[in-house]
C-alpha positions as CSV (number, residue, x, y, z in Angstrom):
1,X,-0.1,-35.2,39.5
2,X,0.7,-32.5,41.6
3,X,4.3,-31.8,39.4
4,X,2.7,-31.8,36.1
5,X,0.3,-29.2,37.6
6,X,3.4,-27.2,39.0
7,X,5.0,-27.5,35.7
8,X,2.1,-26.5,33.7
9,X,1.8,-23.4,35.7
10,X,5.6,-22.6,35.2
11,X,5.0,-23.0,31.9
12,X,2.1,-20.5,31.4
13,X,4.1,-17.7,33.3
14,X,7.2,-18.3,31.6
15,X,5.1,-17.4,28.7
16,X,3.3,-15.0,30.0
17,X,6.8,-12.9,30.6
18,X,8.1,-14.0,27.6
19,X,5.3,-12.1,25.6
20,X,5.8,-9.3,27.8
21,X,9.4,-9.1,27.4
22,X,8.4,-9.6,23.4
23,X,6.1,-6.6,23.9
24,X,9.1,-4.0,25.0
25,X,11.8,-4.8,23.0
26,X,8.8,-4.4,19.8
27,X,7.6,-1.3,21.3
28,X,7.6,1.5,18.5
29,X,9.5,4.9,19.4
30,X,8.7,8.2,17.9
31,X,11.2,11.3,17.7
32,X,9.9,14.3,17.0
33,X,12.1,17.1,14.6
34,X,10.6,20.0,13.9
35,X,8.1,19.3,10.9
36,X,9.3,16.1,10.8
37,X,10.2,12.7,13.0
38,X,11.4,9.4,13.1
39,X,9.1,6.6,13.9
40,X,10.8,2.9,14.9
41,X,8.3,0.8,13.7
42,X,7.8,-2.9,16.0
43,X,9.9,-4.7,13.5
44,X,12.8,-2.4,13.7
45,X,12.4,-0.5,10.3
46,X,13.0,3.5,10.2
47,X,10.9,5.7,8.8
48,X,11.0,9.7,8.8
49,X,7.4,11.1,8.9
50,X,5.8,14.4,8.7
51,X,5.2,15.1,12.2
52,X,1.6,17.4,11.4
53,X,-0.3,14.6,9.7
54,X,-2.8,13.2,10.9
55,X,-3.2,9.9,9.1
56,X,0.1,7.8,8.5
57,X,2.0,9.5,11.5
58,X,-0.2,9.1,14.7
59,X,-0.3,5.2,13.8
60,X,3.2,4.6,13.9
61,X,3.7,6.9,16.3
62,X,1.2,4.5,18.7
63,X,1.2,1.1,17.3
64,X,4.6,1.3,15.2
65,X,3.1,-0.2,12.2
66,X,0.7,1.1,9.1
67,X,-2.2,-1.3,7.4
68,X,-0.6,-4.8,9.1
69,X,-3.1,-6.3,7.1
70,X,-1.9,-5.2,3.8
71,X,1.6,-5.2,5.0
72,X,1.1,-8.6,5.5
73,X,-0.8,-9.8,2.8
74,X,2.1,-8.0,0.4
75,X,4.9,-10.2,2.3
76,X,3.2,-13.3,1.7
77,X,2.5,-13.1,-1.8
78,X,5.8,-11.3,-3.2
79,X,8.9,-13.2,-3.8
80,X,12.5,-12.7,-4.4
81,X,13.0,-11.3,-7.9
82,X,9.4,-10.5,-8.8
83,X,8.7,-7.2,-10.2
84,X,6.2,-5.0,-8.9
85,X,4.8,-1.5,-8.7
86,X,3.1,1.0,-7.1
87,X,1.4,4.2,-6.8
88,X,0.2,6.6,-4.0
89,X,3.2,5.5,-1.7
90,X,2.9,8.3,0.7
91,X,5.7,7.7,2.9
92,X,7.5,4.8,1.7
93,X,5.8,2.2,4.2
94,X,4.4,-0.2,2.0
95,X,7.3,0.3,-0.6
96,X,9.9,-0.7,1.9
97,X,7.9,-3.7,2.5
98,X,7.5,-4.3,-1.0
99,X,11.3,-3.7,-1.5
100,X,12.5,-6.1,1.0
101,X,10.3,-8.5,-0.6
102,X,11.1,-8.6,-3.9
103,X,15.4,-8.6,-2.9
104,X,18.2,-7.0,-4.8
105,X,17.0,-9.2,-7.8
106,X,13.6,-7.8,-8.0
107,X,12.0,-4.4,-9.2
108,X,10.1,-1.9,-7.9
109,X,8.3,1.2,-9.5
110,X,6.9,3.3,-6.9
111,X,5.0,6.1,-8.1
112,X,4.3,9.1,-6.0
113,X,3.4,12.8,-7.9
114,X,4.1,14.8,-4.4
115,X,7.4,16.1,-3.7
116,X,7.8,16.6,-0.3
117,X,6.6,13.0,0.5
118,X,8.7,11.3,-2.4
119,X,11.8,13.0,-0.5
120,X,10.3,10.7,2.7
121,X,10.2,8.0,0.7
122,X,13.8,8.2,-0.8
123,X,14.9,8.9,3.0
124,X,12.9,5.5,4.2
125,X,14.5,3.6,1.4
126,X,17.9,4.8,2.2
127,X,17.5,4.3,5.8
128,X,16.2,0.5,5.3
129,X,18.6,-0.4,2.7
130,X,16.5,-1.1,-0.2
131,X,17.1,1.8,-2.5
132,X,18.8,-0.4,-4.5
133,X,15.8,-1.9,-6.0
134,X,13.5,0.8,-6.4
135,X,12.7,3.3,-9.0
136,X,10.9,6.2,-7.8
137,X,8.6,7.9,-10.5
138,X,7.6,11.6,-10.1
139,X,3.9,11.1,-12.0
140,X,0.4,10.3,-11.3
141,X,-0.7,7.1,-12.8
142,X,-3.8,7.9,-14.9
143,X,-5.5,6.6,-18.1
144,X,-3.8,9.3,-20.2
145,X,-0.4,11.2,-19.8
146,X,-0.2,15.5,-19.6
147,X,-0.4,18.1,-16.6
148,X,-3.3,17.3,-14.3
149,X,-4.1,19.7,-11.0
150,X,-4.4,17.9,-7.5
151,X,-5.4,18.5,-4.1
152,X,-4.7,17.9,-1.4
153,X,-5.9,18.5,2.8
154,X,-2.9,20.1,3.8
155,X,-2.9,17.7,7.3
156,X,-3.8,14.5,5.6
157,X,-0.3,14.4,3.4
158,X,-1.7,11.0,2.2
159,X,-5.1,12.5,0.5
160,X,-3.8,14.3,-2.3
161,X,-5.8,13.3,-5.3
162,X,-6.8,14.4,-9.2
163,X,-9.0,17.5,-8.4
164,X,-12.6,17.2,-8.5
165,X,-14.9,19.2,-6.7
166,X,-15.4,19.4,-2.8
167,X,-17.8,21.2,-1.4
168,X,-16.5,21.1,2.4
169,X,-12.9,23.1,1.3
170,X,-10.5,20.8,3.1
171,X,-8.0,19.9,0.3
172,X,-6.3,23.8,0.1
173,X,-3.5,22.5,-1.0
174,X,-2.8,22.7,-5.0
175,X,-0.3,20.5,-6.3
176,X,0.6,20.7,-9.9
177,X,1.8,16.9,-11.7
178,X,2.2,15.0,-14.5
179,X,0.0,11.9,-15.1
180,X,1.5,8.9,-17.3
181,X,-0.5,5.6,-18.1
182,X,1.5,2.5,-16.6
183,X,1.9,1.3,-20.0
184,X,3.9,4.3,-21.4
185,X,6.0,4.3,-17.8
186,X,7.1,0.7,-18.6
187,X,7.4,0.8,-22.2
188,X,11.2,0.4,-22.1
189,X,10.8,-3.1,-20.2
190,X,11.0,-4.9,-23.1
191,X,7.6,-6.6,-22.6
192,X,8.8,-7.9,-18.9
193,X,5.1,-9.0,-17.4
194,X,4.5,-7.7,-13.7
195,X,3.8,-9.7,-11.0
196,X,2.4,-7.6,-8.5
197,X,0.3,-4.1,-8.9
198,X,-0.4,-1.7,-5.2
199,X,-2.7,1.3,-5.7
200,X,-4.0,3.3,-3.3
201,X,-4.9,6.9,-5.2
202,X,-7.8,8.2,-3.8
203,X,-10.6,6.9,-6.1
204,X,-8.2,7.0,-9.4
205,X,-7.5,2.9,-9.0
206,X,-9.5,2.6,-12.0
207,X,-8.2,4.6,-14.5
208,X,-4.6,3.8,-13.5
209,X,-5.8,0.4,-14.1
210,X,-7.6,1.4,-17.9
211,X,-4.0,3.2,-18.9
212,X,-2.4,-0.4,-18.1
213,X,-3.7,-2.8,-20.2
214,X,-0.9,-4.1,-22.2
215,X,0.9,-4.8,-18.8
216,X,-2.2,-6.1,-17.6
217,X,-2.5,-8.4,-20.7
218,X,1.3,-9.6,-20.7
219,X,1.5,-10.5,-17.0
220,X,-0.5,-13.7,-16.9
221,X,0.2,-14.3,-13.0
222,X,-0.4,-10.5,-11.9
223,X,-2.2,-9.7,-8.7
224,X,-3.5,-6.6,-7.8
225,X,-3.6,-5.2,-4.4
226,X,-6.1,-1.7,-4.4
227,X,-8.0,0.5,-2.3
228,X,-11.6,0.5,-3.0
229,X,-13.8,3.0,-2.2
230,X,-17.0,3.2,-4.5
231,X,-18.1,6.6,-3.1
232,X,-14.6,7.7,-4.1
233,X,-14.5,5.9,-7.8
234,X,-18.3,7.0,-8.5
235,X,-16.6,10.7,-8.7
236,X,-14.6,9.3,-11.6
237,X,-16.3,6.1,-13.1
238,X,-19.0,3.8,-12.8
239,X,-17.5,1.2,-10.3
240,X,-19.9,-1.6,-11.3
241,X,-18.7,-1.1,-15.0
242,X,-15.0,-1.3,-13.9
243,X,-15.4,-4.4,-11.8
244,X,-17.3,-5.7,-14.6
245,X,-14.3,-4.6,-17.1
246,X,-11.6,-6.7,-14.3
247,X,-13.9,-9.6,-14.3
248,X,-13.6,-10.0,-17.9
249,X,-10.0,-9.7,-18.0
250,X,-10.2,-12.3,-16.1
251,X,-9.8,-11.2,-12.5
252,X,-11.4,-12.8,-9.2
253,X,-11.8,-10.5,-5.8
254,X,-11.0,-11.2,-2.3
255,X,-11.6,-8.2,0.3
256,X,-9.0,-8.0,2.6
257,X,-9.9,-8.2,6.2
258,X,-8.0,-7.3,9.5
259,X,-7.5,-10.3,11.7
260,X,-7.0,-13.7,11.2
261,X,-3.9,-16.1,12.6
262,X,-1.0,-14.4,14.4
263,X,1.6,-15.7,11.5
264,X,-0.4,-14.1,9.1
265,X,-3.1,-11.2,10.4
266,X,-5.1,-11.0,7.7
267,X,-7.9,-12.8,6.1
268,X,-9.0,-13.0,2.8
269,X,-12.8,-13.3,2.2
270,X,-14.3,-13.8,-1.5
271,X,-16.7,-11.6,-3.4
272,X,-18.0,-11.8,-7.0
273,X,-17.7,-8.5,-9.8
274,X,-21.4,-7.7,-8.7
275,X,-20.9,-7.3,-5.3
276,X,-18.3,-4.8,-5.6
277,X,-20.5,-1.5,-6.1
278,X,-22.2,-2.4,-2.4
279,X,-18.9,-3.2,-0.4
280,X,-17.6,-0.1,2.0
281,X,-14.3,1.6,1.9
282,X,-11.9,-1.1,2.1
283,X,-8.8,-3.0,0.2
284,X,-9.4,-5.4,-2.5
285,X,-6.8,-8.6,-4.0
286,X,-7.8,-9.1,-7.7
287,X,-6.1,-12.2,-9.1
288,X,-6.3,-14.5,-11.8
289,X,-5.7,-17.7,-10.1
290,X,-6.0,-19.0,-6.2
291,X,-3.6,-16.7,-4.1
């Protein structure tokens, strides 16, 4: 009795040190470079950052990783060869994921409208080796196509959006785009459905989603993965009309929540069309079947 007690306590340190030693060699390192850095995220992926914002940067900075529970949720559900795409990429850090994903055989259309971080995200992609894969759109995805006038807070490089009015003056910043509808973008693809839409716009998901219908109507097995913020959208749209409009395309929602087992970190809890208007800021998987 006395050895299997010895050996079960040899057994718990050894793991104890074992996650420890796991712990330092993922710890994330940060390298500041003038206006910009290099953060080493946990899982070894490089990304350069703008070193003054104060959203993306300080996360990877500290915990080496951004939104691991929409990191993870996107590595489940992609697969080799599927074709996705994207819009509001900030950085790059969901579109590497995205990339590595999908493999050389797949296809990614990653739109970001503002220039300084779609040089980041050409850098990340470079760095990780997926450039390959990925075709990185200058426009704003809208419901119609033409010039449109964003803002953005000049230290949240991640909250440029289509302008509307703010009362508090944080987003200074003026950046003239283009806007294109999804389907126009992907006119050329010869009717290829889409297996996998990511949108996080700042309270646009909606009408990037209106200016996509034929793709939406061709891609039978599409899931969406979007930010949705109802204080945001209501700006824009009625939110309970456009999860209506999803539900009758033929969509189902999960919101997707931080936490869950260690293999996967995220946990997916349902929630019906009319709930949606209620729900606080959070992310959403829309999907026709069981994901």
């Amino acid at each position: 009795m006395a050895d299997v007690i010895a050996a079960d306590m040899l057994k718990r340190v050894q793991d104890r040190l074992s996650r420890r030693l796991r712990g330092l060699r993922s710890r994330p390192t940060f390298a500041p470079l003038g206006r910009f850095a290099v953060s080493i995220a946990r899982d070894g992926r490089v990304f350069h950052v703008l070193a003054e914002d104060l959203s993306v940067t300080p996360t990877l900075a500290v915990h080496g990783e951004w939104e691991p529970h929409v990191a993870a949720l996107l590595r489940r559900i992609l697969r080799p060869g599927q074709r996705a795409v994207e819009a509001g990429a900030n950085i790059g850090y969901h579109t590497v994921g995205m990339a590595s994903a999908i493999g050389p055989a797949g296809r990614l259309d990653s739109f970001e409208p503002v220039p300084e971080l779609r040089r980041l995200i050409e850098l990340n992609l470079l760095a990780n080796g997926v450039l390959d894969r990925v075709r990185l759109r200058p426009e704003a995805l809208l419901d119609h196509g033409g010039p449109i006038a964003m803002l953005q807070d000049p230290w949240m490089a991640g909250s440029a959006h289509v302008a509307v009015e703010h009362a508090d003056g944080r987003y200074a910043r003026r950046i003239d785009a283009i806007a294109t509808t999804l389907d126009s973008a992907l006119a050329g693809d010869d009717g290829r459905p889409v297996d996998l839409i990511r949108l996080d716009i700042e309270g646009t998901e909606m009408l990037a989603l209106r200016g996509a219908q034929a793709v939406l109507a061709r891609s039978p097995r599409l899931r969406l993965v979007f930010e949705w913020s109802p204080i945001m959208l209501a700006s824009r749209c009625d939110p309970a009309r456009e999860a209506a409009w999803l539900a009758e395309q033929g969509f189902r929602f999960w919101r997707i929540l931080r936490g869950g087992p260690p293999w996967r970190r995220f946990t997916l809890s349902p929630v019906d069309a009319t709930a949606l208007p209620r729900l606080p800021h959070g992310e959403l998987l829309a999907s026709r079947d069981d994901p």
